[in-house]
C-alpha positions as CSV (number, residue, x, y, z in Angstrom):
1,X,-23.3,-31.0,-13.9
2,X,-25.0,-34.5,-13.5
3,X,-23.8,-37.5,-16.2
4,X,-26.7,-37.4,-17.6
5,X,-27.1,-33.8,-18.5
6,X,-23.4,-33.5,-19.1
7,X,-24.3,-36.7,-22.2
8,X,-27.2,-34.5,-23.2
9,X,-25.4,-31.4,-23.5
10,X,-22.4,-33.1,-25.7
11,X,-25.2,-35.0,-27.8
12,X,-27.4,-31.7,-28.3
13,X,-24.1,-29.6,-29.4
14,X,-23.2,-32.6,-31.9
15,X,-26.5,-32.9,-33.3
16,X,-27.0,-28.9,-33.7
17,X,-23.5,-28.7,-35.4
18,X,-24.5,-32.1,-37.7
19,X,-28.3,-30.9,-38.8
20,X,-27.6,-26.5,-38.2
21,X,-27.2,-25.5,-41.7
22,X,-29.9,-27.3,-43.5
23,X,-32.0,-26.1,-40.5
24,X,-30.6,-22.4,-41.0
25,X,-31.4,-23.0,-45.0
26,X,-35.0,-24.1,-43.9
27,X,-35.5,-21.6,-41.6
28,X,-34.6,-18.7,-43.8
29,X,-37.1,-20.4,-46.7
30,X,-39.5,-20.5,-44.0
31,X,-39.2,-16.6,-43.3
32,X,-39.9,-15.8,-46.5
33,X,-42.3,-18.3,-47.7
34,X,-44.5,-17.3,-44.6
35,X,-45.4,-14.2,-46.8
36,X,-45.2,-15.9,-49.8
37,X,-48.9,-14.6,-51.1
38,X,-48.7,-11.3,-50.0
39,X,-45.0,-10.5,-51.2
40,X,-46.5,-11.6,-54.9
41,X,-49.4,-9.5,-54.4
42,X,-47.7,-6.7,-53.6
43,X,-44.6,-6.8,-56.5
44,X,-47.7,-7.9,-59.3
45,X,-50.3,-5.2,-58.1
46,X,-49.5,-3.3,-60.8
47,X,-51.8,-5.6,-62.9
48,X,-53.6,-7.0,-60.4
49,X,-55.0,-3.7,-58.8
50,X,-57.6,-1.5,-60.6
51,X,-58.9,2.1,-59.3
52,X,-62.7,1.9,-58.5
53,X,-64.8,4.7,-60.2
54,X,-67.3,6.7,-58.0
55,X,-70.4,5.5,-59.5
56,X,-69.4,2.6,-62.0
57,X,-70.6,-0.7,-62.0
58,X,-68.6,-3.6,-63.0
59,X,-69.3,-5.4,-66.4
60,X,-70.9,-8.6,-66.6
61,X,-68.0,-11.5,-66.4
62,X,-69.5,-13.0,-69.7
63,X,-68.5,-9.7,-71.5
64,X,-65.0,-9.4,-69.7
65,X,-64.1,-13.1,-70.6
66,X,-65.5,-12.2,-74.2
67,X,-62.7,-9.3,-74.1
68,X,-60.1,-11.7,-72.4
69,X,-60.9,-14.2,-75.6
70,X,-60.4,-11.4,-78.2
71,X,-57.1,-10.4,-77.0
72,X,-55.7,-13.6,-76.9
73,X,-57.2,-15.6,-79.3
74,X,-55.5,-19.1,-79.1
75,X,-56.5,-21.7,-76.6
76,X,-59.3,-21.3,-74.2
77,X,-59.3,-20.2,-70.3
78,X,-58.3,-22.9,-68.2
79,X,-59.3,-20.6,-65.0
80,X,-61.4,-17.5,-63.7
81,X,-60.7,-15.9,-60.5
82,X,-63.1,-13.5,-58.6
83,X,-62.1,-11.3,-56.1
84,X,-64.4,-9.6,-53.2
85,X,-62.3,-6.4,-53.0
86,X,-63.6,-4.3,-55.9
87,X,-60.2,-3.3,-56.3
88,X,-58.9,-6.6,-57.4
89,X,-58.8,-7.2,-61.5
90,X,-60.6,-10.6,-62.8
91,X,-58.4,-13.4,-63.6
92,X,-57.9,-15.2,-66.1
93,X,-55.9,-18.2,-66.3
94,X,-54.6,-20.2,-69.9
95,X,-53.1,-23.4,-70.0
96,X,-49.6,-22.7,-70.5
97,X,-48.7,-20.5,-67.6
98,X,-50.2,-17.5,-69.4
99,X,-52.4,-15.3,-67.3
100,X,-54.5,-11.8,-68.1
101,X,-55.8,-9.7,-65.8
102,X,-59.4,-7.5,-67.0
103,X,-60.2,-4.1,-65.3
104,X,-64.0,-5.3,-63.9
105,X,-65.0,-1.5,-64.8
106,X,-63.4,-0.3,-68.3
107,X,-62.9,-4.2,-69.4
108,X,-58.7,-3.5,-70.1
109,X,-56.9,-6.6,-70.5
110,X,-53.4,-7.1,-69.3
111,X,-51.4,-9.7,-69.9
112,X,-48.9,-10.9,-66.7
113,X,-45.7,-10.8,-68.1
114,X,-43.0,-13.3,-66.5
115,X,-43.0,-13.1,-63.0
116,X,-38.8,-12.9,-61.3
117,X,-40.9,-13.0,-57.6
118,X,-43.0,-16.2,-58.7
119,X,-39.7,-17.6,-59.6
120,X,-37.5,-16.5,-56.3
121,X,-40.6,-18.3,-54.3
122,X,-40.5,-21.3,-56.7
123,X,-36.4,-21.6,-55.4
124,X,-37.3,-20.9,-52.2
125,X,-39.9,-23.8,-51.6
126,X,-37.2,-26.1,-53.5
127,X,-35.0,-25.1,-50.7
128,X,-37.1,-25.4,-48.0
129,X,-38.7,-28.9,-49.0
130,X,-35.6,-30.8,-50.6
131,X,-32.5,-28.3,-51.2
132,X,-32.3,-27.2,-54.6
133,X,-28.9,-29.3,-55.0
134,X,-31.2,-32.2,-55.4
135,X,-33.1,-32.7,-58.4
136,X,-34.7,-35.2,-61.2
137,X,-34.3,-38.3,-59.2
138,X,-32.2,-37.1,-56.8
139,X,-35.4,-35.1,-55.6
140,X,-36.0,-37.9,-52.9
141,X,-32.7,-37.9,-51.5
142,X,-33.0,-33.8,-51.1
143,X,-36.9,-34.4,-49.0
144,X,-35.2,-36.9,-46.8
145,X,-32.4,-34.9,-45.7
146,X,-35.3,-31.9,-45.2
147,X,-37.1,-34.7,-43.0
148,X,-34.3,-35.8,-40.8
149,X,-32.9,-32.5,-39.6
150,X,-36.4,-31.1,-38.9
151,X,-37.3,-34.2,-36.8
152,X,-33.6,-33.8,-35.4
153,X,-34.4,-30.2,-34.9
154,X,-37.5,-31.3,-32.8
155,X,-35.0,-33.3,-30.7
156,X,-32.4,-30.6,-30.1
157,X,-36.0,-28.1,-29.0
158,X,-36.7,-30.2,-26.8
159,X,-33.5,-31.4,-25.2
160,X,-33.0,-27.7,-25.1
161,X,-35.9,-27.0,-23.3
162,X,-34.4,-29.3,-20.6
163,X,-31.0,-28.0,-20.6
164,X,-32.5,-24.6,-20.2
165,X,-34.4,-25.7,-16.9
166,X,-32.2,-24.2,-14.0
167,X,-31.1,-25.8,-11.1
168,X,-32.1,-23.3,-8.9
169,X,-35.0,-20.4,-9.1
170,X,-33.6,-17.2,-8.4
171,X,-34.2,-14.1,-10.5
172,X,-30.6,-13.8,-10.5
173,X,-30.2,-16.9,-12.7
174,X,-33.4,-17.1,-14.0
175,X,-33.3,-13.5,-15.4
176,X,-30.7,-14.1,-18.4
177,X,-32.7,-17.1,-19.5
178,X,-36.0,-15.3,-20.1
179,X,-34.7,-11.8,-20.5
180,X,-32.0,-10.0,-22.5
181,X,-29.4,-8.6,-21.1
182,X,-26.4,-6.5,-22.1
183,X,-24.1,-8.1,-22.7
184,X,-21.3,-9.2,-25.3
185,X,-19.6,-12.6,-26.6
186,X,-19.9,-15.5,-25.1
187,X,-22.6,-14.3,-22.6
188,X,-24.7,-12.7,-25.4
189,X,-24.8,-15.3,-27.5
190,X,-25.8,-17.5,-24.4
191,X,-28.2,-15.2,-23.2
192,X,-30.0,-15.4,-26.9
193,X,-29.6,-18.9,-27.3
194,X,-31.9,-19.5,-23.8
195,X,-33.9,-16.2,-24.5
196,X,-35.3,-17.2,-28.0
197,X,-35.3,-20.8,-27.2
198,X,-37.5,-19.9,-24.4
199,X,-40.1,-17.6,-25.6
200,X,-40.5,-19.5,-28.9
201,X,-40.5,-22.6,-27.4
202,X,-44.6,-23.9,-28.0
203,X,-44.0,-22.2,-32.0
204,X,-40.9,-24.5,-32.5
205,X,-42.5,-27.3,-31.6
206,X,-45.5,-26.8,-33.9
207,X,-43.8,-25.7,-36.8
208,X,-41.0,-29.1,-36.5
209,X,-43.9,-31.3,-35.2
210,X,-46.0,-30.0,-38.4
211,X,-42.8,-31.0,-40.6
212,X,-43.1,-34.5,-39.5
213,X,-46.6,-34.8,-40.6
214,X,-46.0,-33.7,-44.2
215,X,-42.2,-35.4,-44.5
216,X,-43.4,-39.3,-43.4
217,X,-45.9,-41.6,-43.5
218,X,-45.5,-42.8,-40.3
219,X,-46.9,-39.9,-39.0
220,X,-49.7,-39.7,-41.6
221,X,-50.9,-43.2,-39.9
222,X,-50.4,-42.0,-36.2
223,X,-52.8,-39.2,-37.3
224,X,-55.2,-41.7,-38.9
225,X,-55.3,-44.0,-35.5
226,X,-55.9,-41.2,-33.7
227,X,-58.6,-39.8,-35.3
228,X,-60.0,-43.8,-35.3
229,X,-60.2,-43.5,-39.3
230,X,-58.4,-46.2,-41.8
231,X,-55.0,-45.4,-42.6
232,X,-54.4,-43.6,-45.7
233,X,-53.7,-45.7,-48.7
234,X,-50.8,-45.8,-51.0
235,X,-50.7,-44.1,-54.3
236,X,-52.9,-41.2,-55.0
237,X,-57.0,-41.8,-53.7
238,X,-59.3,-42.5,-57.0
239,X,-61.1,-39.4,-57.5
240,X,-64.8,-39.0,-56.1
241,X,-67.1,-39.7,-58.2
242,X,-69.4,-36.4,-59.4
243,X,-72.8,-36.3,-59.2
244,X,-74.7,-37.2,-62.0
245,X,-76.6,-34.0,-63.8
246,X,-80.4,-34.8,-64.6
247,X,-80.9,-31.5,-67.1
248,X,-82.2,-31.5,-70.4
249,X,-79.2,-32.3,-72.9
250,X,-81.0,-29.8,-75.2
251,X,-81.1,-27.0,-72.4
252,X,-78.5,-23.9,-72.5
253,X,-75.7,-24.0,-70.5
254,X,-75.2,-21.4,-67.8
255,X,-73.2,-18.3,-68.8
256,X,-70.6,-17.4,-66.2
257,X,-71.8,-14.5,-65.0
258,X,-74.9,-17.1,-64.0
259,X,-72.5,-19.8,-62.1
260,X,-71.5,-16.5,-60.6
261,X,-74.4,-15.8,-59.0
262,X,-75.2,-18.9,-58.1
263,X,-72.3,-19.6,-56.0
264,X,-72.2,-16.5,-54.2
265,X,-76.2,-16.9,-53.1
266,X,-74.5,-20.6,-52.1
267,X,-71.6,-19.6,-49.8
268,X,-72.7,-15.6,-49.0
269,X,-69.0,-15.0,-47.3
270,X,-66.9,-15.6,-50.1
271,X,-63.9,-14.0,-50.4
272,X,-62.5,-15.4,-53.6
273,X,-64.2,-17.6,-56.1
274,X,-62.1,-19.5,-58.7
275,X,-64.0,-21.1,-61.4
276,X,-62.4,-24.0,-64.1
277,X,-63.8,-23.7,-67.2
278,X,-64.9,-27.3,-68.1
279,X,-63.4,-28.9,-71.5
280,X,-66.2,-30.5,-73.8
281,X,-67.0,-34.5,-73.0
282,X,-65.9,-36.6,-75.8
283,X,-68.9,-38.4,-77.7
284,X,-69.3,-41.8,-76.6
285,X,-68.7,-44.7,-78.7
286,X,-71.8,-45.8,-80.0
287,X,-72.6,-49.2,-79.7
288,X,-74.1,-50.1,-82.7
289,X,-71.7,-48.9,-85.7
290,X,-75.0,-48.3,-87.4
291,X,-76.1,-45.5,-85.0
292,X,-74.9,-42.4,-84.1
293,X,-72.9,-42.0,-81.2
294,X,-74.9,-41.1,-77.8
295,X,-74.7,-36.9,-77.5
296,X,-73.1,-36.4,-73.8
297,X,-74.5,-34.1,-71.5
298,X,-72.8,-30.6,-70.6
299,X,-70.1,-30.8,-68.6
300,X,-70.2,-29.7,-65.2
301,X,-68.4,-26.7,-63.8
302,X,-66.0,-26.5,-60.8
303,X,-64.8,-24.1,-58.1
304,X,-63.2,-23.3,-55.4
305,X,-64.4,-20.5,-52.8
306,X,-62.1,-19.0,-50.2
307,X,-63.6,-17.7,-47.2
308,X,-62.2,-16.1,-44.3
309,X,-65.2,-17.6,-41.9
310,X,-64.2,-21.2,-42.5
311,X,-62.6,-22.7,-39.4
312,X,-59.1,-22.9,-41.3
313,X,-59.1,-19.5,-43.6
314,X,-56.9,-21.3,-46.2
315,X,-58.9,-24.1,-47.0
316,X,-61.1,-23.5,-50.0
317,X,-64.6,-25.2,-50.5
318,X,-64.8,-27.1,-53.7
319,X,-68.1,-26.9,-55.2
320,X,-69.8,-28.9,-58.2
321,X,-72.0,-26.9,-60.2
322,X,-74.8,-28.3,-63.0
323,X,-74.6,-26.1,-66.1
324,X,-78.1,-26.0,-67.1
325,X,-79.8,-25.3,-63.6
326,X,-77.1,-23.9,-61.6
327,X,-77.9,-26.0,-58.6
328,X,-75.2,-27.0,-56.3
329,X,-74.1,-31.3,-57.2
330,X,-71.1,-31.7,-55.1
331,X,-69.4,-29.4,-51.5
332,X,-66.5,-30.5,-49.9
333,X,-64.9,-28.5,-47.5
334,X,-63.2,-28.7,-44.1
335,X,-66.9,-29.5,-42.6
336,X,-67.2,-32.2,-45.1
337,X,-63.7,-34.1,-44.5
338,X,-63.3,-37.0,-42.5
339,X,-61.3,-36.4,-39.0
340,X,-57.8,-37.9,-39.8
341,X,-57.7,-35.5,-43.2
342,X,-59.2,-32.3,-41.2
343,X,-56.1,-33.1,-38.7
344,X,-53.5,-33.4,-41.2
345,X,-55.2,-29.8,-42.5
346,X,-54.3,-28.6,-39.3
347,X,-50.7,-29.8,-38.8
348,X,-50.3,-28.1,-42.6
349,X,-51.5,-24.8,-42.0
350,X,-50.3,-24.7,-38.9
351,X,-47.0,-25.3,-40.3
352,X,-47.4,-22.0,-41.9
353,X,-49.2,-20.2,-39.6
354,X,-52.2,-19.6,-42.7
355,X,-54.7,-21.6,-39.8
356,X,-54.6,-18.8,-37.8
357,X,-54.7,-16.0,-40.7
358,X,-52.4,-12.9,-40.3
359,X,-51.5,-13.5,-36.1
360,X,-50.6,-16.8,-37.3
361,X,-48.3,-16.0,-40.1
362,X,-46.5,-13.8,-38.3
363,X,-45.9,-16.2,-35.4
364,X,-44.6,-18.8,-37.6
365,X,-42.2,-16.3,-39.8
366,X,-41.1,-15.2,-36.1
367,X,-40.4,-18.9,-35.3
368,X,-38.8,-19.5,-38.6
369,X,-36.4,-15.9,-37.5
370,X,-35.7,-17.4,-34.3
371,X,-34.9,-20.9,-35.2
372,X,-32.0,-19.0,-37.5
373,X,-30.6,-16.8,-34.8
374,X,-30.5,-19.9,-32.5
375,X,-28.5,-21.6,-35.3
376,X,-25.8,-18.8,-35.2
377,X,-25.9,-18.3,-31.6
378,X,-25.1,-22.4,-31.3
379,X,-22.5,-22.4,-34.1
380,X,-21.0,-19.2,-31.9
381,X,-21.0,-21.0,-28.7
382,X,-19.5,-24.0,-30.3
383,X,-16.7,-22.0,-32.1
384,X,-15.4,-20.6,-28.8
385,X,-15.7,-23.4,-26.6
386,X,-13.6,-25.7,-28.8
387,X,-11.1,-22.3,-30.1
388,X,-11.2,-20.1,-26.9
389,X,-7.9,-18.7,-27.5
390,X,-8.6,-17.5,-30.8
391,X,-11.8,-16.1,-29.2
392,X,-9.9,-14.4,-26.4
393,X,-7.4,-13.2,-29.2
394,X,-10.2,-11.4,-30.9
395,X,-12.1,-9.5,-28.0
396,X,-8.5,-8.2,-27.5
C-alpha cells in the first residue's frame, strides 16, 4: 500500500468513526421520512378514506363546508383540500391544528383526532435535521452538527470510492467488491462495506451533495453563480406583490364550489387542489375623519395544485384567484421560477427522492438503508482491527 493511500485509509477510518453515528441517526430518519406521506396516509385512512357509491354523485363543496361549519362551530376554515381519487374525503383545515374530514357523498364529518404517526415523523425530522438533543437556541448548534457530518459523509463516499478502486482487474479480486459473497466476519463485513459502497455509490452522492445545498449558504450562492442569477438575499424575500382585482366591490363573491371549477378548467391534471380561505380586509383608515372609511374590495383566494405532470411531481403551482370573476391573477410554479430557485428545487427533492416520484423514493430510502449498514460494517471493521484478539476469541 502506497503512502498516500495508506494516509487516506487512516484519515477515512478516523473520520467514519468521528461523524458514524450522527450519520447512522440521519440515515435511519432518512429511511423513514422517505415514506413520510404515505406511512400517514395509510395509519389515518380510516378518516381519510370514503367507499364510493355505484351511482352517487358527490355534493357540492359549498354544502359540505356548510356541514363542516355546523359541526364545529367556532372559528372558520383556515384550509380546504380536494382530492382527484373519489375515494379521498374533503379536508378541512382550522387554525389550531384541528382538522375534519367530510364524506364528498353522504356529507359525514369526522373530526382527526390527535395523530401518534404525525408526531413520530415530527421527531424524526428533528432528528434528521438537528438531533433532537438540541433545542430552543440550542437548535443551531444541532443543524450544524447535521451539516458537518453529511458534508464529512460526502468526503468519506468519495475517498471510499478511491480506496475501493483495485490495483489490479481480475474477476478474482474484483468479484467480492461488486458481488456478495459467502462469507463470515471480517470478510463479510468487508465484502458489504465495498458491495453497498459500490452499487449505491451515484445515490450517496446525491442525497449528501443535496444536504449541502439545504445545510449552508455557501452552497446556496454556488447554485446562484451557476445558474448566472443574483445571489440570494439575507432574511426572508418580501413577498410578491398580488395582482390588483378590477371587479365590482358590489359584485358576489365566488362560492367555493365556483373557485373549484375554475381552477380545475385552469390546470386540467390536477391531482390535489388546496384552497385558503381568505380572512376579511380590514377597512381602511379614512382620510378625512369626516368620511366614512373607503369599503375594501374582496379578498382574493389562494391555492395550491399538485400535479403529477409537472416536471418535479412535488412542487405545487400556486395560483391567485379574483373572487368575483374567477379569473386566474397570479401562477407560479416550477415553469415560472427563476433558474437558481428551480436548481435548488432539484437538489431538495432530489434529496428525497419525491423528484423522481415513487422510483425515486425508493432509491433514496435504499440509499438512506445502505448508508446505515455501511456505518455498521465500518464500526465492525474498526472494532476488529484495533481488538483482533477479542475478535478471534469470539469466532472460537
Amino acid at each position: 500500500m502506497s503512502y498516500f493511500r495508506k494516509t487516506l485509509f487512516w484519515l477515512h477510518l478516523a473520520a467514519g468513526l468521528i461523524v458514524g453515528l450522527v450519520v447512522a441517526i440521519m440515515a435511519f430518519t432518512g429511511v423513514v421520512l422517505a415514506y413520510e406521506d404515505e406511512i400517514i396516509a395509510w395509519t389515518e385512512r380510516d378518516v381519510r378514506r370514503v367507499s364510493v357509491p355505484a351511482e352517487a354523485k358527490p355534493l357540492p363543496l359549498d354544502e359540505l363546508i356548510a356541514r363542516v361549519r355546523a359541526v364545529a362551530p367556532s372559528g372558520a376554515p383556515d384550509r380546504i383540500a380536494v382530492s382527484r381519487d373519489p375515494a379521498d374525503a374533503v379536508a378541512v383545515f382550522y387554525n389550531g391544528n384541528k382538522t375534519y374530514y367530510a364524506n364528498p357523498y353522504t356529507g359525514k364529518v369526522i373530526q382527526a383526532g390527535p395523530s401518534p404517526t404525525r408526531d413520530f415523523m415530527n421527531l424524526m425530522l428533528g432528528w434528521h435535521r438537528q438531533l433532537s438533543l438540541f433545542t430552543g437556541k440550542h437548535r443551531e448548534t444541532g443543524q450544524a452538527i447535521t451539516g458537518a457530518c453529511n458534508a464529512a459523509f460526502l468526503a468519506l463516499i468519495l475517498t471510499g470510492a478511491y480506496l475501493w478502486w483495485p490495483r489490479k482487474w481480475t474477476w478474482r479480486i474484483v468479484r467480492p467488491l461488486v458481488s456478495f459473497v459467502k462469507a463470515y466476519g471480517r470478510f463479510r463485513d468487508w465484502n458489504w462495506h465495498n458491495v453497498i459502497g459500490f452499487w449505491l455509490l451515484p445515490v450517496l452522492i446525491v442525497i449528501s451533495a443535496s444536504g449541502l445545498v439545504i445545510s449552508y449558504r455557501w452552497a446556496n450562492t454556488l447554485i446562484n453563480r451557476v445558474a448566472g442569477d443574483p445571489p440570494p438575499q439575507s432574511g426572508r424575500a418580501a413577498p410578491a406583490k398580488q395582482a390588483a382585482i378590477a371587479s365590482p366591490q358590489s359584485a358576489p363573491v365566488l362560492g367555493y364550489g365556483a373557485v373549484l371549477a375554475h381552477i380545475q378548467s385552469a390546470i386540467p391534471a390536477w391531482d390535489t387542489i388546496t384552497i385558503r380561505v381568505p380572512a376579511p380586509r380590514p377597512a381602511a383608515p379614512a382620510a378625512n375623519p369626516a368620511s366614512p372609511a373607503p369599503v375594501p374590495g374582496p379578498p382574493p383566494f389562494n391555492a395550491w395544485v399538485r400535479t403529477h405532470r409537472n416536471l418535479i411531481d412535488f412542487i405545487p403551482v400556486q395560483l391567485g384567484i379574483d373572487p368575483i370573476t374567477g379569473e386566474i391573477i397570479k401562477r407560479l410554479g416550477y415553469a415560472e421560477q427563476p433558474p437558481a430557485i428551480k436548481l435548488r428545487l432539484w437538489f431538495r427533492f432530489l434529496h428525497t427522492g419525491q423528484a423522481l416520484g415513487k422510483p425515486g423514493q425508493f432509491v433514496a430510502g435504499l440509499g438512506c438503508l445502505g448508508g446505515l449498514v455501511l456505518v455498521y460494517t465500518g464500526f465492525a471493521l474498526s472494532w476488529r482491527r484495533f481488538f483482533p484478539k477479542r475478535d478471534r476469541a469470539k469466532a472460537t
